[in-house]
SERO-4910 file (N, C-alpha, C, O; in steps of 0.05 Angstrom, whole numbers):
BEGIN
 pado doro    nc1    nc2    nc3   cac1   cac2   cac3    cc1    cc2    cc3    oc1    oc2    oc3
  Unk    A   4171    806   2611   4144    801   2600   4139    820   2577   4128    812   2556
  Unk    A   4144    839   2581   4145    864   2568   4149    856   2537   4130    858   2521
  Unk    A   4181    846   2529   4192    837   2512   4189    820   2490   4191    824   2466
  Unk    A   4179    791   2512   4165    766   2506   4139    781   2485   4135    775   2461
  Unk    A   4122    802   2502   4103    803   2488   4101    819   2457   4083    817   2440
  Unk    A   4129    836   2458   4139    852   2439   4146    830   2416   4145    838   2393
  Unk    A   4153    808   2420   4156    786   2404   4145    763   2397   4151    746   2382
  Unk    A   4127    767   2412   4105    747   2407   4085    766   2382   4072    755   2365
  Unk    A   4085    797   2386   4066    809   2371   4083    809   2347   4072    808   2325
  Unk    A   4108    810   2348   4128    817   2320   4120    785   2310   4109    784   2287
  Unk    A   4124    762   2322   4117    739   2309   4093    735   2289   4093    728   2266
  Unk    A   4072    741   2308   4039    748   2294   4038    762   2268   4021    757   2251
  Unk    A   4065    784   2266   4070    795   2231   4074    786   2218   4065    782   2195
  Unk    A   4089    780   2231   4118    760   2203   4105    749   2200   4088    757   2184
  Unk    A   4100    721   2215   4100    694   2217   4060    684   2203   4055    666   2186
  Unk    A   4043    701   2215   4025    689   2218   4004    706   2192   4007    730   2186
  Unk    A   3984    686   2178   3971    709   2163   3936    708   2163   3921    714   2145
  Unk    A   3930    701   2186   3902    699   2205   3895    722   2210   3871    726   2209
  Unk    A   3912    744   2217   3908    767   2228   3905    794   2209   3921    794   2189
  Unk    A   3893    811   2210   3900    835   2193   3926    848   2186   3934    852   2163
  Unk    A   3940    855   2210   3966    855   2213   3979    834   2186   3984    839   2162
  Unk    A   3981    813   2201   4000    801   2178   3996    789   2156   4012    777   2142
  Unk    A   3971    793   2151   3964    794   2121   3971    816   2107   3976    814   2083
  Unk    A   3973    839   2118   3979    870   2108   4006    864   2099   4016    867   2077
  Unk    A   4021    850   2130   4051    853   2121   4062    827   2100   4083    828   2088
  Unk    A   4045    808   2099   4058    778   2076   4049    802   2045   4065    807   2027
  Unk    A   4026    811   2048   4017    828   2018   4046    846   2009   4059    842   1988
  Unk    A   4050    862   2025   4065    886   2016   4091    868   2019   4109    879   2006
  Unk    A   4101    841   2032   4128    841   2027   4118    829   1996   4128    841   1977
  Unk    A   4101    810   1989   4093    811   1971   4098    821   1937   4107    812   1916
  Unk    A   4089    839   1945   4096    863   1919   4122    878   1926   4125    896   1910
  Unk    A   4140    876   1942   4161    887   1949   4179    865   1929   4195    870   1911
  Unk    A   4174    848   1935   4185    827   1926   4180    828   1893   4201    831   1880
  Unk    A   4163    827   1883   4143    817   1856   4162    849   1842   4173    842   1821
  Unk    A   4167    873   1848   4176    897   1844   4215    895   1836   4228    905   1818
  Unk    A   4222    879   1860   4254    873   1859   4263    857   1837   4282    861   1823
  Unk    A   4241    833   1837   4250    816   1813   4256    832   1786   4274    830   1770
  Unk    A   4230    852   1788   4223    866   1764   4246    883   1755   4252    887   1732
  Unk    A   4256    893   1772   4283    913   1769   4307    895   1758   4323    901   1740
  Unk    A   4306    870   1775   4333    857   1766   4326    845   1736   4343    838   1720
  Unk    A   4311    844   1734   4299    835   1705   4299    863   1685   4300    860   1660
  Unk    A   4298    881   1693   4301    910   1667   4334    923   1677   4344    945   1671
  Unk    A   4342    908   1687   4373    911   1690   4378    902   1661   4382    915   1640
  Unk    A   4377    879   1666   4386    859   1649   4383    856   1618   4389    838   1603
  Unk    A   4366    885   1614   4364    897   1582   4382    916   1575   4387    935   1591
  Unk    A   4392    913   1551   4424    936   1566   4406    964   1555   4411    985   1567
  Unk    A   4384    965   1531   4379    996   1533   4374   1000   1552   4382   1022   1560
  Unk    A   4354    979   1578   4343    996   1601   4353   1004   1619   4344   1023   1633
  Unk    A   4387    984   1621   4405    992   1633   4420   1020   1632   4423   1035   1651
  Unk    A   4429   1024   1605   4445   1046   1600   4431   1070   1608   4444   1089   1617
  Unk    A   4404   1070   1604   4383   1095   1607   4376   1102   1640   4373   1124   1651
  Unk    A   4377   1074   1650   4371   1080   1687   4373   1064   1704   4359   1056   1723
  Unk    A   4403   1056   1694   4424   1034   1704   4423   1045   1734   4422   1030   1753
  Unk    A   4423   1073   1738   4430   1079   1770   4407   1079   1784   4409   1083   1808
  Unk    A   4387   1077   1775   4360   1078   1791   4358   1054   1786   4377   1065   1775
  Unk    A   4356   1038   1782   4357   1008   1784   4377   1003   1802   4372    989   1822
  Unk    A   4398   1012   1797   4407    996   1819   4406    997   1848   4414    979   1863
  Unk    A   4394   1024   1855   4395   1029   1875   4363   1027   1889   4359   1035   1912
  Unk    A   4343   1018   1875   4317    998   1870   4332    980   1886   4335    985   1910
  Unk    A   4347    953   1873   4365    936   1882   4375    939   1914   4370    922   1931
  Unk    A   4387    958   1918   4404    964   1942   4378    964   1966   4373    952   1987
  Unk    A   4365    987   1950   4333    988   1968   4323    964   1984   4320    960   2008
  Unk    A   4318    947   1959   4295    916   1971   4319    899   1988   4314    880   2003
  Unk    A   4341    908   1984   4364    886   1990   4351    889   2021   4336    874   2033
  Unk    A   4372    925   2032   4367    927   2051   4347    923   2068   4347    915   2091
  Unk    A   4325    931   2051   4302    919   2056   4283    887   2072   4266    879   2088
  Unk    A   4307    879   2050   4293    843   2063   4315    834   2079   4309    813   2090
  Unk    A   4335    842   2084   4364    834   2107   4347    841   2128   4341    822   2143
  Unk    A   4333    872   2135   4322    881   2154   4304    869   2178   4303    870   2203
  Unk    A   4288    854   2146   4265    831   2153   4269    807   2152   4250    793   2157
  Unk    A   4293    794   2148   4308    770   2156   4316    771   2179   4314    749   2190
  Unk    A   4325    787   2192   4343    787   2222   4314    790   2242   4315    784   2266
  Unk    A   4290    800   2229   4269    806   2255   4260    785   2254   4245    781   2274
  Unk    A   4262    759   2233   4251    745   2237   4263    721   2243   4249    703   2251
  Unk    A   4296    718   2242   4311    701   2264   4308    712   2296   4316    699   2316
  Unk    A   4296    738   2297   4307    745   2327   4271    746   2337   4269    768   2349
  Unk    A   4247    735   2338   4221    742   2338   4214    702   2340   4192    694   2348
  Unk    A   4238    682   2332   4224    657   2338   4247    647   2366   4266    660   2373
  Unk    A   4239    625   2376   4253    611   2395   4281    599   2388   4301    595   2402
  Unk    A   4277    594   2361   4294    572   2350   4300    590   2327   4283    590   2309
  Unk    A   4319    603   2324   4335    619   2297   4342    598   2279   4334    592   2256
  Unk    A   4359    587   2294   4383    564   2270   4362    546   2260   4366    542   2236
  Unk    A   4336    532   2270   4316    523   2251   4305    535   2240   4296    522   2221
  Unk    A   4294    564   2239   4289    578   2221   4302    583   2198   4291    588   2177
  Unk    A   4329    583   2201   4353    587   2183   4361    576   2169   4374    585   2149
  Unk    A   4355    546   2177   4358    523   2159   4338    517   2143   4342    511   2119
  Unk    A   4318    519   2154   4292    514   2135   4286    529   2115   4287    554   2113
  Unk    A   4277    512   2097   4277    522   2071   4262    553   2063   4269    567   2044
  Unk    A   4241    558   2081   4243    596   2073   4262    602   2081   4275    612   2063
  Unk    A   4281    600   2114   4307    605   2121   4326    616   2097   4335    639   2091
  Unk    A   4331    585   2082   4350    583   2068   4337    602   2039   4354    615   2028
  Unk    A   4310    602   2029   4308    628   2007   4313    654   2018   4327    669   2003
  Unk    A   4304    665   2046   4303    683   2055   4331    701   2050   4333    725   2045
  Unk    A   4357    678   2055   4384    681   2062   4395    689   2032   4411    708   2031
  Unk    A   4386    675   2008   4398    668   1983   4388    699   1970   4399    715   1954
  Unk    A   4366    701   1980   4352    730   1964   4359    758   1971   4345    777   1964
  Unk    A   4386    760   1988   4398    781   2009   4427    774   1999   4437    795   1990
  Unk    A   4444    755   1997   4470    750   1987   4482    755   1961   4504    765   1961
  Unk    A   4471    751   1941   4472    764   1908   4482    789   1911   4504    793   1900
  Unk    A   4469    812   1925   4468    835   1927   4498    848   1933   4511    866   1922
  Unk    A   4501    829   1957   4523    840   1973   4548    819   1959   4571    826   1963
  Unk    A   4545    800   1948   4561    787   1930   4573    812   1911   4597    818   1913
  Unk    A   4563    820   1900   4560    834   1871   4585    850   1875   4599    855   1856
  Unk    A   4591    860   1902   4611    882   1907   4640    867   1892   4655    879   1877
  Unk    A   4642    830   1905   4661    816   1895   4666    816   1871   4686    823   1858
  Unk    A   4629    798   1860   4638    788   1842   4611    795   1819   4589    784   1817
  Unk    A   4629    822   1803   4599    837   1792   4589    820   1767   4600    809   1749
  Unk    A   4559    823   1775   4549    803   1749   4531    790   1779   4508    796   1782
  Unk    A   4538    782   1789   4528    751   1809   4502    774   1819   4487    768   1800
  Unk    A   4496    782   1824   4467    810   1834   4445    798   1818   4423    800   1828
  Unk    A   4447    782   1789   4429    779   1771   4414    754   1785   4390    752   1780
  Unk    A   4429    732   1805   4421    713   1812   4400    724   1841   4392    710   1860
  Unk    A   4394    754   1837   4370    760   1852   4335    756   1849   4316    761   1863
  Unk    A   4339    744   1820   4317    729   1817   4309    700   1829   4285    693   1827
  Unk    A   4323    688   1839   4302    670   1864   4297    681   1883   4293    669   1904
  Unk    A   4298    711   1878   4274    723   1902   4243    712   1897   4224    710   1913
  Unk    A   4246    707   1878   4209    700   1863   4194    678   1882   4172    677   1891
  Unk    A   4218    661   1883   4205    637   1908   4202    645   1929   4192    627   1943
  Unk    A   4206    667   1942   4183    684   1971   4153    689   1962   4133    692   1976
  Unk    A   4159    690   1933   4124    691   1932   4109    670   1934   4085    673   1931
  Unk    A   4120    641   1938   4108    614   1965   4086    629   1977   4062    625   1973
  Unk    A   4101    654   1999   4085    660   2027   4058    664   2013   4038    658   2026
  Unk    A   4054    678   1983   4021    679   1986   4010    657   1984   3987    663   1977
  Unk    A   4012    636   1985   4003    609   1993   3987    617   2021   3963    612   2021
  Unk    A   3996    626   2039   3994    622   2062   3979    646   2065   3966    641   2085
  Unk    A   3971    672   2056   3954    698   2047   3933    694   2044   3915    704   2057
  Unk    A   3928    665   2015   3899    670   2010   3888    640   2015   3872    627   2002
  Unk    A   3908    634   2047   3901    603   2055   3901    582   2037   3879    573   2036
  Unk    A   3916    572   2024   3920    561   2005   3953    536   2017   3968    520   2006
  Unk    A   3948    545   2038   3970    525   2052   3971    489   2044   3990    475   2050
  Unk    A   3948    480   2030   3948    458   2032   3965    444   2004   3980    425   2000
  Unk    A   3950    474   1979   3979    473   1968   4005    473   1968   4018    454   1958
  Unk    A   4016    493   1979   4042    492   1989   4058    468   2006   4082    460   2003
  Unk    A   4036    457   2025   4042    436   2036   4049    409   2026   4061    392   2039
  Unk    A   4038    408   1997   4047    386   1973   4076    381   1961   4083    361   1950
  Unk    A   4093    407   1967   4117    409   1963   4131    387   1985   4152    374   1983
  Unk    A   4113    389   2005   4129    369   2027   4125    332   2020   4137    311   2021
  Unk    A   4093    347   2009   4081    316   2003   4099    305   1978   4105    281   1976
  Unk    A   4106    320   1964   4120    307   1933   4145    290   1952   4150    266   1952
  Unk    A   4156    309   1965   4183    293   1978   4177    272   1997   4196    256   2001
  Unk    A   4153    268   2012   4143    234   2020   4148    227   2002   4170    218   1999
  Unk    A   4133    228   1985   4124    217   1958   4148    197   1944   4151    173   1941
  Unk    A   4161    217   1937   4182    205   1919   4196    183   1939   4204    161   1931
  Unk    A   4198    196   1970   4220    173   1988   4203    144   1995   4211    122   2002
  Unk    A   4175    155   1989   4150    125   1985   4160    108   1967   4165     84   1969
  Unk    A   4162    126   1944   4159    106   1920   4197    107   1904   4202    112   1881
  Unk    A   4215    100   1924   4237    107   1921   4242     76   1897   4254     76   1876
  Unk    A   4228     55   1909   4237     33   1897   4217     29   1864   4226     21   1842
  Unk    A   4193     36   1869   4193     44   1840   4201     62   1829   4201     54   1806
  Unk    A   4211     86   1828   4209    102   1804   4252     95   1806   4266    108   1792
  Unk    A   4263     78   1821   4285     67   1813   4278     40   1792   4295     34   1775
  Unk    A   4257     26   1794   4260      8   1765   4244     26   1744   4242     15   1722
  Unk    A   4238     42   1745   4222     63   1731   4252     74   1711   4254     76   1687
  Unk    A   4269     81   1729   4300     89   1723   4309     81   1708   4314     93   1686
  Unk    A   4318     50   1714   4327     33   1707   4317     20   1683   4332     10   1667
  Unk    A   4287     20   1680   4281      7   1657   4279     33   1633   4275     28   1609
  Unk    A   4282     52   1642   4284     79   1618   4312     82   1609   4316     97   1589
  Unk    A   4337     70   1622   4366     71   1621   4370     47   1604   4386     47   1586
  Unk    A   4356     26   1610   4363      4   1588   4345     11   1563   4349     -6   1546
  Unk    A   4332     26   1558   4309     31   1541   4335     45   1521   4346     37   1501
  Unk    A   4337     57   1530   4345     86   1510   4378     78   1501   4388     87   1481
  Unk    A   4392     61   1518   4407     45   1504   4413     23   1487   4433     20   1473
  Unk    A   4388      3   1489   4381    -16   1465   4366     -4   1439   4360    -15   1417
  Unk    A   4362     19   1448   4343     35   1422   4372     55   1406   4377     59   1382
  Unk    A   4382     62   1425   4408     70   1416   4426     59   1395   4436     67   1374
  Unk    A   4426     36   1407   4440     11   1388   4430     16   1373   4437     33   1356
  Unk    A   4407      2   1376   4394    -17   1346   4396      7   1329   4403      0   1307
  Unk    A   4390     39   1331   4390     59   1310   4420     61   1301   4423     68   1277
  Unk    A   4436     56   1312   4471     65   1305   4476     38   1280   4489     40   1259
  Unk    A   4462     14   1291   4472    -14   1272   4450      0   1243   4459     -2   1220
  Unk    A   4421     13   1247   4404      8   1227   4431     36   1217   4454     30   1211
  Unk    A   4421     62   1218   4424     83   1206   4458     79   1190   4467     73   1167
  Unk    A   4472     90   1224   4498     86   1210   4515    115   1210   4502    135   1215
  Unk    A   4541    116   1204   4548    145   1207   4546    158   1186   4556    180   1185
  Unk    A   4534    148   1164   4534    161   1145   4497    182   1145   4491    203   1133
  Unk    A   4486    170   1160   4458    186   1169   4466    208   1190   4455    229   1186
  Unk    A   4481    207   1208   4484    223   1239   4492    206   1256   4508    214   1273
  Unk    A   4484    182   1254   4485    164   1277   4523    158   1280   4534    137   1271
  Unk    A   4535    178   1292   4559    160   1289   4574    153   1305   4597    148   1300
  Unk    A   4565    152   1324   4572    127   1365   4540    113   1360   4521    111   1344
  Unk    A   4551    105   1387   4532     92   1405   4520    115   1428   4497    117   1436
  Unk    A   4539    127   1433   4532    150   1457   4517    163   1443   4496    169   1454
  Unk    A   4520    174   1412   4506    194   1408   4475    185   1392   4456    197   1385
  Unk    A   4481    161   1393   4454    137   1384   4434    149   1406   4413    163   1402
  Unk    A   4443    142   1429   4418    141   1449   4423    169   1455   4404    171   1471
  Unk    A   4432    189   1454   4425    223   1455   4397    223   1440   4377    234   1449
  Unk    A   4399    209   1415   4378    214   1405   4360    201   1412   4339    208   1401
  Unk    A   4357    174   1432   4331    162   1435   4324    165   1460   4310    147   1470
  Unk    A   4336    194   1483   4336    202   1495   4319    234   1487   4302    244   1501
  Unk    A   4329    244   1463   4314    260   1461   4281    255   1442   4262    270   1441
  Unk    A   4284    234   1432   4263    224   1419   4239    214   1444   4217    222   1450
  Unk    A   4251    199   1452   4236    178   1477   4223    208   1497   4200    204   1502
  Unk    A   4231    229   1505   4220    246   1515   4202    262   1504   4188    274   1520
  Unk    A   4200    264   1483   4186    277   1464   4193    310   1452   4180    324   1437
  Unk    A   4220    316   1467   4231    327   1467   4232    350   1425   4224    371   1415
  Unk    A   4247    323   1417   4246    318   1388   4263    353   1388   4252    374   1395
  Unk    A   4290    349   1379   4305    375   1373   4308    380   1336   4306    401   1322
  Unk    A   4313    350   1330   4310    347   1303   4341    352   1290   4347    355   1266
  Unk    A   4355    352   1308   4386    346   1299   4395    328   1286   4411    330   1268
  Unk    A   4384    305   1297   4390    280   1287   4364    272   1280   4345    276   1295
  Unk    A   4361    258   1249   4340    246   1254   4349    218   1226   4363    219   1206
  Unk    A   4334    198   1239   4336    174   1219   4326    185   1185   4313    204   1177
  Unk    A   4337    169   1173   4334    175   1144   4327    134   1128   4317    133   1106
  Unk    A   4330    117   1137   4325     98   1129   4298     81   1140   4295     68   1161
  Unk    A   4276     85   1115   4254     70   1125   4243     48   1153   4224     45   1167
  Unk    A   4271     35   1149   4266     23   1179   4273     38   1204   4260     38   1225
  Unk    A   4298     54   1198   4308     73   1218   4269     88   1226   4258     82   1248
  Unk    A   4262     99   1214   4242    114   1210   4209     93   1220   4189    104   1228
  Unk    A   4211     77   1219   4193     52   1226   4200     57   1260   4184     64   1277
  Unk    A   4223     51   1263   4233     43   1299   4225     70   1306   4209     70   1324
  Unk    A   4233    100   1295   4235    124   1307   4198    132   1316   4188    146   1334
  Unk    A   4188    116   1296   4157    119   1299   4151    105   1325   4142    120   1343
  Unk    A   4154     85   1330   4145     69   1354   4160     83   1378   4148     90   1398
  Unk    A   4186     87   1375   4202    106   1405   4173    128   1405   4156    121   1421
  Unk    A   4169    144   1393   4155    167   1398   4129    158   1417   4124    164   1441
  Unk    A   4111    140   1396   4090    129   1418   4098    122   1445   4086    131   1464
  Unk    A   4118    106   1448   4126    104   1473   4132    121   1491   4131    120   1515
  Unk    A   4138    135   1478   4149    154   1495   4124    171   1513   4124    180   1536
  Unk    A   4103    173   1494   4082    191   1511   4066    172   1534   4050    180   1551
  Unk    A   4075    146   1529   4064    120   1553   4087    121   1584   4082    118   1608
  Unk    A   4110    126   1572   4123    133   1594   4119    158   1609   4111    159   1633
  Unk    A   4126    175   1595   4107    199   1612   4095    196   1635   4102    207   1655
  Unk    A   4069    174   1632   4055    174   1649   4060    160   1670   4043    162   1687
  Unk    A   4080    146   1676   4084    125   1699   4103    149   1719   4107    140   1741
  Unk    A   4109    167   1717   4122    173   1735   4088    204   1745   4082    219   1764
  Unk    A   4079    199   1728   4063    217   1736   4038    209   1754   4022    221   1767
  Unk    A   4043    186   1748   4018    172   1761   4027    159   1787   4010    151   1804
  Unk    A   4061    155   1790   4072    149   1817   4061    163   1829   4043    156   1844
  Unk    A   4072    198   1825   4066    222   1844   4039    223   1844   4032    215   1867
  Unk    A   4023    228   1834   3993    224   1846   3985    203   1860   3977    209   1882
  Unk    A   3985    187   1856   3987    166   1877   3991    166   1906   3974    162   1923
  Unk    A   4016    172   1908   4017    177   1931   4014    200   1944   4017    199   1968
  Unk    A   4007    231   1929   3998    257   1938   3976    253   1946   3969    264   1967
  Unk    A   3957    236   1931   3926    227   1938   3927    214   1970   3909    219   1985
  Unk    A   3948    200   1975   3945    186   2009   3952    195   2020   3955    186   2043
  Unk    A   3962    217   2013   3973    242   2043   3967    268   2043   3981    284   2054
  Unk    A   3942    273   2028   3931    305   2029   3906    300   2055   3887    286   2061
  Unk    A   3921    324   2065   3904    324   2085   3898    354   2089   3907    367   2070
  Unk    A   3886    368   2109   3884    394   2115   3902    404   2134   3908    394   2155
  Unk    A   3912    427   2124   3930    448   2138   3924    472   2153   3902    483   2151
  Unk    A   3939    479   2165   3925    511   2184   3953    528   2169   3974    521   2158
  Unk    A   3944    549   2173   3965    574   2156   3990    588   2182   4005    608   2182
  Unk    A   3984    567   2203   3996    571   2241   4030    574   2233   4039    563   2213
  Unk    A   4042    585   2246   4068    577   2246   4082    581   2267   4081    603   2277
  Unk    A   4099    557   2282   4098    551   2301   4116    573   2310   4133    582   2294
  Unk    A   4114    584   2338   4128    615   2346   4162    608   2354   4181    625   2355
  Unk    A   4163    573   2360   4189    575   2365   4214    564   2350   4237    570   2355
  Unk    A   4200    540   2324   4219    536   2299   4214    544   2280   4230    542   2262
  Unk    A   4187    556   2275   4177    578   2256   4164    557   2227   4163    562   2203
  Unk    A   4154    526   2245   4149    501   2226   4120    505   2221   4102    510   2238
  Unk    A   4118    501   2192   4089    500   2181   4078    476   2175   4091    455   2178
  Unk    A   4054    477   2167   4037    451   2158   4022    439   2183   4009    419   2176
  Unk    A   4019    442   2201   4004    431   2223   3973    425   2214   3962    437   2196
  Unk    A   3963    408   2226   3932    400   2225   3924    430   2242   3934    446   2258
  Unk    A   3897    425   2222   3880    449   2231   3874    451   2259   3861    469   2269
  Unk    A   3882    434   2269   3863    424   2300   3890    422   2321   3883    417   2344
  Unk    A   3918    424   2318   3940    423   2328   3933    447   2348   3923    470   2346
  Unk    A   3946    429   2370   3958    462   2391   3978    456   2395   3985    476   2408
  Unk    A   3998    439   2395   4024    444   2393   4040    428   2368   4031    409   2355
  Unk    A   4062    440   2365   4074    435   2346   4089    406   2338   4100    391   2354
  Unk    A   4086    401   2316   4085    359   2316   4123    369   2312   4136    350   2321
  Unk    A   4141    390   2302   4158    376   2302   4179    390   2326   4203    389   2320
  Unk    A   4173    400   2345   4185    413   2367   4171    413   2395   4184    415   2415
  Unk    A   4144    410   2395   4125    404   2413   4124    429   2426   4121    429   2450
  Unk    A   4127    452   2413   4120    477   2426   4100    487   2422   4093    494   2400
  Unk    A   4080    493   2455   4056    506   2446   4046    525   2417   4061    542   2408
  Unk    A   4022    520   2406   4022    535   2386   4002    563   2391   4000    581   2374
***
C-alpha cells in the first residue's frame, strides 16, 4: 500500500497539472527544457562554441541526464509503461534523451537535441489549454474524415500542375528555361503555391498571360484544403480535462470522465 501510494503521488507530479505540485514540476521541466534547446542552439555558433564549447557541453550532458532521470520515473509511476512509451510524448520523451548519448558514436547527431522544443506541448496542459493540444488529435480525425476529399483535392492539383506544365514548355520553350516537361511543372508547382522562387520565369506575353492566371489560382486553392480542416475541427471540438489517466498515461478525456475511454481505468 505503502508503494502504490508512493506512486500514485509520483503520478500526481509528473502526470497531472491540477495540483500545485505538478504545476511546479510541468513549469520548471519547462524552462529546463526552453534552457537545453538554448545551449544546443549556441553550440552551434562556432565563436560560441570555441569560447565555451565545454560548458555547453556539459549544460547538454546536464539536461540529458536530467530528462533520462525523468523518463524512467515516468515509465515506472503508470500501470502501462510500453503505452506510455509508445505514445507520442513517450516517443518525444525517448528522442530528446538519444541524440545525446548518440553523439558518443556519431559526433555531430547531439545537434538533433532540438526536438526537445516539442515537450514544451506539456504547457498546454499548465495553463489548461488542453483543448488546444487536443486538436492535434482532432487534425488526425480530420484528415482520416476527409481522406476521400482532400484525395481528389490531390488529384486534381497533380493534374493541374501538369497540364499547366505542358502548356508552359509548348508556349515558352527551352530557349526561355522551360526545357522538359518535368521541369515545366517544377515551375507551376512552384508558381501554383505561391511559393514564386523566380528561377524560372516565363518571358513570352502569353507565357506571362497563363503565369498570371496560375498565380490567382493558386491563392483559391489554398483555401480548399484549409477549409477541409476546419470543417471538420469545428465537429469535433469539444472540452477536455488536463487528467491523465494513472495507468496508460492517455489524455484528452471529457471533463466529466471517471474512467478512462481508452483503457477503462479508473481515473
Amino acid at each position: 500500500m505503502t508503494e502504490q501510494r508512493h506512486r500514485n503521488r509520483l503520478h500526481e507530479i509528473i502526470f497531472e497539472a491540477d495540483t500545485p505540485a505538478g504545476k511546479l514540476f510541468d513549469l520548471l521541466l519547462i524552462l529546463s527544457i526552453v534552457l537545453s534547446v538554448l545551449a544546443v542552439m549556441l553550440d552551434s555558433v562556432s565563436g560560441i562554441r570555441l569560447a565555451y564549447g565545454g560548458l555547453l557541453l556539459g549544460v547538454e550532458w546536464f539536461f540529458t541526464l536530467l530528462f533520462t532521470i525523468e523518463y524512467f520515473l515516468r515509465l515506472s509511476c503508470v500501470g502501462r509503461p510500453l503505452k506510455y512509451a509508445v505514445s507520442f510524448y513517450g516517443i518525444v520523451d525517448l528522442l530528446s534523451i538519444l541524440p545525446t548519448y548518440l553523439s558518443l558514436l556519431l559526433p555531430g547527431s547531439r545537434y538533433l537535441l532540438a526536438i526537445r522544443i516539442l515537450r514544451v506541448l506539456r504547457i498546454f496542459r499548465v495553463l489548461k489549454l488542453m483543448n488546444y493540444l487536443d486538436e492535434a488529435n482532432l487534425l488526425v480525425r480530420s484528415l482520416r474524415a476527409s481522406s476521400r476529399k482532400i484525395s481528389v483535392f490531390l488529384y486534381t492539383i497533380m493534374t493541374l500542375v501538369v497540364i499547366i506544365g505542358s502548356i508552359m514548355y509548348l508556349v515558352e520553350g527551352e530557349a526561355n528555361g522551360f526545357t522538359s516537361i518535368p521541369r515545366s511543372i517544377y515551375w507551376a508547382v512552384v508558381t501554383l503555391t505561391t511559393v514564386g522562387y523566380g528561377d524560372i520565369s516565363p518571358q513570352t506575353s502569353l507565357g506571362q498571360f497563363l503565369a498570371t492566371g496560375v498565380m490567382i489560382l493558386g491563392y483559391s486553392i489554398i483555401a480548399v484544403p484549409t477549409g477541409i480542416f476546419t470543417a471538420e475541427i469545428g465537429k469535433r471540438m469539444r472540452a477536455v480535462s488536463t487528467q491523465a489517466c494513472p495507468e496508460c498515461s492517455a489524455e484528452g478525456h471529457d471533463v466529466d470522465a471517471a474512467h478512462c475511454k481508452f483503457c477503462g481505468a479508473k481515473l
